[in-house]
N, C-alpha and C positions, 0 to 999 in steps of 0.2 A: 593546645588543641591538636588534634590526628586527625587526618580523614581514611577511611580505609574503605576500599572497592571490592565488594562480595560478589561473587560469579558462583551461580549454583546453576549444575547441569541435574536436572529431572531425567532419569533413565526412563528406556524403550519401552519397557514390558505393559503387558495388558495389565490395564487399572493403574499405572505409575503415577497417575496424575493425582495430585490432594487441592483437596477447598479448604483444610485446615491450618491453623495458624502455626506458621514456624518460627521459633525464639532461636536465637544462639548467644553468645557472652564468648570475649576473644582471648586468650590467654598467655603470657608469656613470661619470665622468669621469674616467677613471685608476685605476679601483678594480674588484673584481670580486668575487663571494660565492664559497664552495666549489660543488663541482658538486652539485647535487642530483637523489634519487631521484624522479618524478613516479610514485605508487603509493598506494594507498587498499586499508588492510588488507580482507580480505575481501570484496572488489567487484571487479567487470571492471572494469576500464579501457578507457576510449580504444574506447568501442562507436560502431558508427555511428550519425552524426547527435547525439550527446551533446555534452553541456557538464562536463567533469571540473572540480572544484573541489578546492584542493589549499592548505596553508597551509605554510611553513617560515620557519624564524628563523635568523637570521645576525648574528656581531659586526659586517658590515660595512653602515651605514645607508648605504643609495641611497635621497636621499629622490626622485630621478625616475629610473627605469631607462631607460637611453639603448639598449640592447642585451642580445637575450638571445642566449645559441648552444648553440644545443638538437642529439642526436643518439640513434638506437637501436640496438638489438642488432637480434641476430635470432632473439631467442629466439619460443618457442611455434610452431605448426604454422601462428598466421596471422601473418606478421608486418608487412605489407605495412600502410600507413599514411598517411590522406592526411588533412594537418591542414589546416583552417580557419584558427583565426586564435588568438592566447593575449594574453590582457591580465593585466597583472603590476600590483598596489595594492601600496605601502610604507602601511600602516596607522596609521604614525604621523603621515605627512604625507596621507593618501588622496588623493594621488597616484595616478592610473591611467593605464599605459599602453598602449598598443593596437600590437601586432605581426601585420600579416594577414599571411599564408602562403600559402593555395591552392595547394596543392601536396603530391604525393607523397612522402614522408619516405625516403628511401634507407637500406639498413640502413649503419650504420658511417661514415658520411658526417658531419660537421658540418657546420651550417647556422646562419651568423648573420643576424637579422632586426634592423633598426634600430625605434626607434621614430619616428613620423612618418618613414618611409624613403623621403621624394621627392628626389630631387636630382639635377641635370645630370652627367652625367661627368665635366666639365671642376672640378667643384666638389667631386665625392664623398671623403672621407680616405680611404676604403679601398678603392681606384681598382686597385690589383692584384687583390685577391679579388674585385671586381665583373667584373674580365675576365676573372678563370677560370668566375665563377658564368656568363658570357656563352656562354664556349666548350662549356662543361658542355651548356649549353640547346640552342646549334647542330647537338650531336650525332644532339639526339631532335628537331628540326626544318628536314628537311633540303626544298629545294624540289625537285618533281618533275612534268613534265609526261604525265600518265598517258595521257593520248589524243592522238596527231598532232594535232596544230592547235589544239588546244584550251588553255582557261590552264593557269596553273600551281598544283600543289595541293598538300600535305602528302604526305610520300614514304610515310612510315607515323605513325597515329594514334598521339603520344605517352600516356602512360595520363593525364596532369593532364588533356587535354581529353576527357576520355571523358563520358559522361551520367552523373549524379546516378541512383544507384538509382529513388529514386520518381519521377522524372522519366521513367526507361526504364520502370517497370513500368505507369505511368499510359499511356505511348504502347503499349505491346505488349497495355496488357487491352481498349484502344478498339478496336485494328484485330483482336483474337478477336473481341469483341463484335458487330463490325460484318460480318466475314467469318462467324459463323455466322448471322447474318441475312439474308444475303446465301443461303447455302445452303439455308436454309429457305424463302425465294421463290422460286427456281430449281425443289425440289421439287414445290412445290406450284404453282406456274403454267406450268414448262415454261420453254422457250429463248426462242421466239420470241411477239412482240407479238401481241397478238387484234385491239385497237384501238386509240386515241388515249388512252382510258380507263384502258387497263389498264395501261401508262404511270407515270398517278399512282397504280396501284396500290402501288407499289413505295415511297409516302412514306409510311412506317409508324410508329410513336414512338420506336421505336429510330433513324432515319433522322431525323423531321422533315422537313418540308417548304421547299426550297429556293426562294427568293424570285424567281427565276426561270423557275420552273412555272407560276406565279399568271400569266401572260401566254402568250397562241398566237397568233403571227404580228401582233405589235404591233409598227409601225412608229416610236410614238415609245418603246417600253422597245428598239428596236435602237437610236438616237439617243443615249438614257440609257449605253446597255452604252459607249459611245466616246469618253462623259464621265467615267462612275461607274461602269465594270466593272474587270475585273482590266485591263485591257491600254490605259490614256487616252494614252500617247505615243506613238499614231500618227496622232492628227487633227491637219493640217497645214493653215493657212489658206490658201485657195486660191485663187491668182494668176493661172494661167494655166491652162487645160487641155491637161495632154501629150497631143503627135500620136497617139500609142498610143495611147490613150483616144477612144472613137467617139461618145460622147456629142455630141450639137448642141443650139441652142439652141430649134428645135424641140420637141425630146424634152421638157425638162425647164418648157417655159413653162408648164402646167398646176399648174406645183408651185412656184412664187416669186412667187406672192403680187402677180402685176405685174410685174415686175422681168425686166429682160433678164439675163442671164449676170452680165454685166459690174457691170449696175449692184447684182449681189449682190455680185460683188468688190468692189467702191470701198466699198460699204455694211459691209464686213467680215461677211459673211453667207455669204459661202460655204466649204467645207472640202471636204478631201480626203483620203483613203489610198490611197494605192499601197504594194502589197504585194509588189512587183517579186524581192524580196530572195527567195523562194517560186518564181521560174519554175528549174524542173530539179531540185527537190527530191526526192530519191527517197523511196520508201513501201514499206511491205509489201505484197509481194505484187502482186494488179493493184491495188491504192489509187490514186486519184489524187489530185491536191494542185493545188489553183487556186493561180492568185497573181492576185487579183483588183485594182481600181481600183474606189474607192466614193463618192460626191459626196454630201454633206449641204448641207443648208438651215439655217438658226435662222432661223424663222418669230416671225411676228411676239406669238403667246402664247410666245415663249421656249420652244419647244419644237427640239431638232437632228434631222431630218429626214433618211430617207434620200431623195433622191430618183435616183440612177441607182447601176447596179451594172454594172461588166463583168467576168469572171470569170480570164481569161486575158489577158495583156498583146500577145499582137498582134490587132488590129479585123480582122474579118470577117464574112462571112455566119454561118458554126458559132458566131462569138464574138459575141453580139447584146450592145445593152447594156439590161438590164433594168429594169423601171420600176415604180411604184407602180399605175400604170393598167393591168398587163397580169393576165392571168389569177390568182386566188388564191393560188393554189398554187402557181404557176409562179413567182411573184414573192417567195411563201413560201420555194422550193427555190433560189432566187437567193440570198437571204439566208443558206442554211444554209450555201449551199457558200461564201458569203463568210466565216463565220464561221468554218468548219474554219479556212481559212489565216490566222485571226486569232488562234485559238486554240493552233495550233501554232506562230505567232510570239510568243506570251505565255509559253506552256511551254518552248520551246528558249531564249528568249531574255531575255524582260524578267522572268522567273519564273528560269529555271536559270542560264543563263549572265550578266546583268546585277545579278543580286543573290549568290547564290549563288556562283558559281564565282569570278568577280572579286573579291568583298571575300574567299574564301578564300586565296588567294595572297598579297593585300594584309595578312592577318591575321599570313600563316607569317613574313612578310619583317618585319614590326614584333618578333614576339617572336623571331626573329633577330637583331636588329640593337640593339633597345633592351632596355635592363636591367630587372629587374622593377621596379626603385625609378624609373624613369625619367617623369616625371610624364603627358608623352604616352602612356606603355601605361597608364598609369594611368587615363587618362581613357577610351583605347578597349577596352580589357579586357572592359568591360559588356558590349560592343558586339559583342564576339568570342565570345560565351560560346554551348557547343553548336555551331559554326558548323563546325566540322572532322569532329564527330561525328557532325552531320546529313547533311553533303557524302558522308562513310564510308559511313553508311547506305543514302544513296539511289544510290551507285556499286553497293552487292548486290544493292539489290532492285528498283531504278525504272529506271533508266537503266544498264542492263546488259543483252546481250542476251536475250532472252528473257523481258524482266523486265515491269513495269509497263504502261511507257509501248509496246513492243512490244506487249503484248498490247490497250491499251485505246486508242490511236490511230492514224490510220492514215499518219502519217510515219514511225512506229516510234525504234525509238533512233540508225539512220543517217542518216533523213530531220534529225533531231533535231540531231548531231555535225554535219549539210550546212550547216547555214544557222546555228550558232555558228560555223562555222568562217571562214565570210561573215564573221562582225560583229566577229569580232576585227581585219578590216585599217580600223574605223572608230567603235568603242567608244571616247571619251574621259573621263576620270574630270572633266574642264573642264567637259563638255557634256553628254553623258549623265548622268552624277552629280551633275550639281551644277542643280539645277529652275529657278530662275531664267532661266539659261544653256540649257538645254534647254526651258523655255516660249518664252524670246524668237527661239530659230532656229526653232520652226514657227511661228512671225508670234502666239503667243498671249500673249503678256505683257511686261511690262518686264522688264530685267535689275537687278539689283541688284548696287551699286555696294558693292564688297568698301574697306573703310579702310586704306591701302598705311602700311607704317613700314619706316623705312631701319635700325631693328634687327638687328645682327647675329647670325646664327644660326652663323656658319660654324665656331666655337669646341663648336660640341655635335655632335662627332666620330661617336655613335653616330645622332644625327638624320642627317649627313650622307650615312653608311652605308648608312641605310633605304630615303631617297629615292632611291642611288644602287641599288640593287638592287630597288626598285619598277620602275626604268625600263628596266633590266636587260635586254637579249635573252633571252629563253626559251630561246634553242637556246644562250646561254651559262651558261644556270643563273639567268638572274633572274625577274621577275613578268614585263614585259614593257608595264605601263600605260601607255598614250597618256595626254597632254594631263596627267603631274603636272606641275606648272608650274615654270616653269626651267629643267625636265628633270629635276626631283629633286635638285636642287642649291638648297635651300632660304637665302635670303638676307636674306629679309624677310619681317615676321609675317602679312601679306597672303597671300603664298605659300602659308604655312604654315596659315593658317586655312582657306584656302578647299581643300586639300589634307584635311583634319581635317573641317568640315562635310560634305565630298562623303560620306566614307567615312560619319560616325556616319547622317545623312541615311539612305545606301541603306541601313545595314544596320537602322536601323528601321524608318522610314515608307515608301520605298521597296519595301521586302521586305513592309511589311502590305501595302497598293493592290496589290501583285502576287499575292499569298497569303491572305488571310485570308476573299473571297467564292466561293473556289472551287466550294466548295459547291451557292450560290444560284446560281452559274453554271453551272459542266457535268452540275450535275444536273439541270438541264434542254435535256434533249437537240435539243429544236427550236430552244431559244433559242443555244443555241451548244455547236454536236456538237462534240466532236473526234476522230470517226470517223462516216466515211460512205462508203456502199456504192455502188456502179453508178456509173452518170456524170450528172457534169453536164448540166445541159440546155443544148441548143444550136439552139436554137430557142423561138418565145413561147407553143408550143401548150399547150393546159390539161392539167394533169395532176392525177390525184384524190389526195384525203387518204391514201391507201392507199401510192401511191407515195412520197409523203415518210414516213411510218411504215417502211416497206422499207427504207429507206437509214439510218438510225440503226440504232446497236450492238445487237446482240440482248441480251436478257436477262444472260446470264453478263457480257458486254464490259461494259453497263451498270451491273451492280451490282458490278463488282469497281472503276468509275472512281468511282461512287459511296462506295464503303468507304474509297480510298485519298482522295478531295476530303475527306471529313468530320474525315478525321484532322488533314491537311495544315490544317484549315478552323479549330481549335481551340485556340485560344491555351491554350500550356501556359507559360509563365514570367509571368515579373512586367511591371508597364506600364512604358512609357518614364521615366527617372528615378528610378524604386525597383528599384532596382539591386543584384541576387543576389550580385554579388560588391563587398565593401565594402571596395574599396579604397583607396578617397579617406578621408583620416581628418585630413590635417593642417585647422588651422581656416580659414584662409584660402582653402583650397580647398572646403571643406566648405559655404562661406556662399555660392558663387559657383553648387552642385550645390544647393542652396535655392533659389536665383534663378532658376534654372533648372526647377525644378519649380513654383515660382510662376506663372511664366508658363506654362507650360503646362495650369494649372488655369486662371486666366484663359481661353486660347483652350478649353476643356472648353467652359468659359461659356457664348462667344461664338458656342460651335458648338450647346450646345441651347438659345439665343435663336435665332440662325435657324432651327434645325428644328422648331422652334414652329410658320412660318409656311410652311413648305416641301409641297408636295403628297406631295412623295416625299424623305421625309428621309433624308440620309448621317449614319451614324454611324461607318463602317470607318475613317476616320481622326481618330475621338475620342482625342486622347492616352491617355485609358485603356484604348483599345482594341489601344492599338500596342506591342506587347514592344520591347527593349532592343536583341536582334540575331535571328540569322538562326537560330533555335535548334528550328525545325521545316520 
């Protein structure tokens, strides 16, 4: 006789809980227990977010359970059911196994879970029911290109990736909370600005104050914002100065320190953005939308300087180029209208489309392609977690007509589709994704040298699948990703690595530096609008405080981009490495997800030993500070 201890965890999500009756049968190397009832006299079962404990005995001793194959009825009114994970003890040996699931329990379906369930295809024994459990999967994630030109996304939200209950209800009580305080300022001070004052009236304790307010018209926090704001991959070190660009060496001698042009280029002291990708953008309404040109300095206190602004990419008289030395205000409203188009290339593109829309497509096609025991989903799983739910989300309310982003900027949600639809004919997951490779093509860093092995990969049939439907034309039903290397025809663990870093990469630290100072930033409206009124200046003449107050959102625009920044601004999951879904459990992979958080408490370290001595400390890429995936 055996006794065996069953610990079954009921996951979080809305409706997780079943009234239906749960069987399982215990399995181990040629042997197998009778089916058993999971039921606890006079108790609910199986509530959500619970841990049922359950004990039965059987003539058959497994002293290590290799497999369980669990299934339900469909009894009671709730039957619906989404298990976590169940660990099975033989008591005489305590022996414990661990079977994780995540996943929705189908009525009348059987479901077998391995213990330790990692393994290649080419390796797995029970190679036919992993390729029905495949096709099964295919069904509920099919790819689908929802917007002309745009990536490729999940056709419909299967229910496994849906939000955890108190995950959904923590996000929907922040944005009441902040939408009735928003409505309560509106009443009592009206639409439109008084002064510059009344402004910061609006950073209340509901709100807090955005670290970006603390600054008006500081030309080294605009330097900071190109370094350490949401949007740093557009400062490009600067070689030459494009014809299009009216800038002379005149203009700018007051501002380098001695230094002709030139000898800031040779010096590696000078920079640039061109925002070209912005000229024909359309907007709401009469909005307009600069596509500006902007030349920085690193001065010699290490400070990044702006020193010239042109707003519009063809030079002319209407199109001056703006400077530190001209009028206050004038040099102020330079600055703002360079930041709209800076702002609306962060939101369209390094915020929605290079974090957000791309790793979701790249998400649909891996749990496509790869099995759940597959050790690669295994590893990106974390990484994927909310990423389809959040994408759902913000296709109803941000980025749909009429929604968000229409109402609180002034590209709207078509200006927004113009210029992702741009960047898809030059997104690469090589170069955009992967930082090294994208520091060393703007001249700012070295590349690092990936370690190549002549290991054959071509034998892992479902790997081969994935890559080859990553690269996939769009218009034939694939993702459609530039630059996976080979082609998605993986041959070597080089490949395949730097394939793997790109993705886990953007979908954390990538997605926080795009996400998480949204706040500090467009809740400060001078310091970078993303809506502005009347036009450009096209001339150096002075214009008062008044006139830049005018051109920023009124009240309502303000406090509703306010309410949506602080939500968007608040990390709700776990940090990088402690990891919501626990599905690495073999030991050998287990000590390598150690290693791995080891060093990254090391770099914690490293990062509050420099901001010990830093005048303006970063903390937004504290590994603590950085969640797992793309799950807000």
């Amino acid at each position: 006789m055996a006794s065996y201890k069953i610990a079954v965890k009921t996951g979080d999500k809305k409706g997780a809980g079943t009234d239906a009756n749960v069987y399982i049968v215990l399995h181990g190397k040629g042997i197998q227990t009778n089916k058993y009832t999971l039921d606890t006299f006079f108790k609910n079962d199986f509530e959500r977010g619970n841990i049922d404990n359950y004990s039965v005995d059987s003539e058959v001793n497994i002293p290590e359970v290799q497999r369980i194959e669990l299934w339900r009825d469909a009894y009671g009114l709730f039957s619906n059911w989404y298990l976590d994970w169940i660990e099975v003890t033989n008591l005489t040996t305590n022996i414990t196994s661990i079977f994780p699931a995540m996943k929705w329990i189908k009525e009348n379906q059987r479901y077998f879970f391995n213990h330790i369930d990692t393994c290649l295809p080419q390796d797995d024994p029970f190679k036919e029911m992993r390729m029905l459990e495949l096709q099964n999967i295919q069904r509920d994630y099919q790819i689908q290109v929802k917007v002309p030109g745009l990536p490729a996304q999940i056709k419909e939200l299967p229910d496994d990736e849906r939000f955890s209950f108190d995950y959904q209800f923590s996000m929907g009580l922040k944005g009441k909370i902040y939408k009735e305080e928003s409505q309560r300022l509106v009443m009592a001070s009206g639409v439109e600005w008084k002064d510059v004052e009344d402004v910061k009236s609006m950073y209340t304790p509901v709100f807090g104050i955005p670290q970006g307010s603390k600054t008006f018209n500081d030309d080294a926090y605009f330097g900071r914002q190109r370094l350490n704001g949401l949007n740093p991959s557009l400062l490009n070190l600067c070689t030459d100065i494009p014809e299009s660009f009216g800038v002379t060496e005149i203009m700018v001698k007051p501002f380098l320190e001695g230094k002709t042009m030139k000898q800031a280029m040779d010096a590696k002291r000078l920079f640039i953005i061109d925002l070209a990708i912005l000229e024909g953008c359309p907007t709401v309404g009469e909005n307009i939308m600069t596509c500006p040109f902007a030349l920085f300095y690193f001065n010699d206190v290490k400070c990044l300087m702006p020193i010239a602004i042109q707003l519009f990419q063809k030079k002319g008289p209407s199109n001056p180029v703006f400077l530190p030395s001209d009028p206050e205000y004038t040099w102020m409203l330079a600055k703002m209208w360079y930041s709209l188009a800076d702002s609306t290339y962060h939101q369209a593109l390094t915020h929605l489309n290079f974090t957000h829309l791309m790793m979701e497509g790249i998400c649909v096609a891996a749990k496509r392609n790869l099995a759940p025991s597959h050790p690669i989903l295994k590893l990106l799983n974390p990484h994927f977690i909310y990423l389809m739910a959040v994408n759902s989300l913000a296709l109803g309310t941000l980025i749909n007509p009429g929604g968000a982003i229409d109402k609180d900027s002034s590209a709207g949600v078509i200006g927004h589709f113009h210029i992702i639809k741009k960047s898809m004919a030059f997104w690469r997951l090589d170069l955009h994704g992967t930082l090294p490779e994208e520091l060393k093509s703007r001249g700012n860093g070295n590349c690092m040298k990936m370690k190549a092995s002549e290991n054959s990969l071509t034998a892992d049939y479902e790997l081969q699948k994935w890559g080859a439907e990553l690269v996939k034309s769009r218009d034939d039903g694939g993702v459609g990703i530039l630059g996976v290397p080979n082609n998605g025809k993986f041959v070597a663990t080089d490949q395949l690595v730097l394939t793997l870093t790109a993705i886990i990469y953007t979908c954390s630290v990538g997605h926080a530096a795009a996400n998480f100072q949204q706040f500090d930033e467009y809740g400060a409206p001078f310091n970078y609008p993303y809506f502005l009124s009347g036009t450009p200046p096209k001339d150096k003449n002075p214009v008062t405080v008044e006139t830049v107050l005018r051109s920023i959102s009124n009240r309502i625009q303000f406090l509703q981009l306010m309410g949506s920044t602080k939500v968007l601004s608040e990390k709700g999951t776990q940090s990088l490495g402690d990891f919501e879904k626990q599905l690495i459990v073999d030991p050998p992979a287990i000590k390598f997800v150690e290693e791995f958080r080891q060093n990254l408490r090391e770099i914690g370290k490293t990062i509050d030993e420099r901001n010990k001595n830093r005048k303006y400390p970063y903390d937004e890429l504290h590994p603590s500070a950085i969640p797992n995936a793309i799950s807000i």
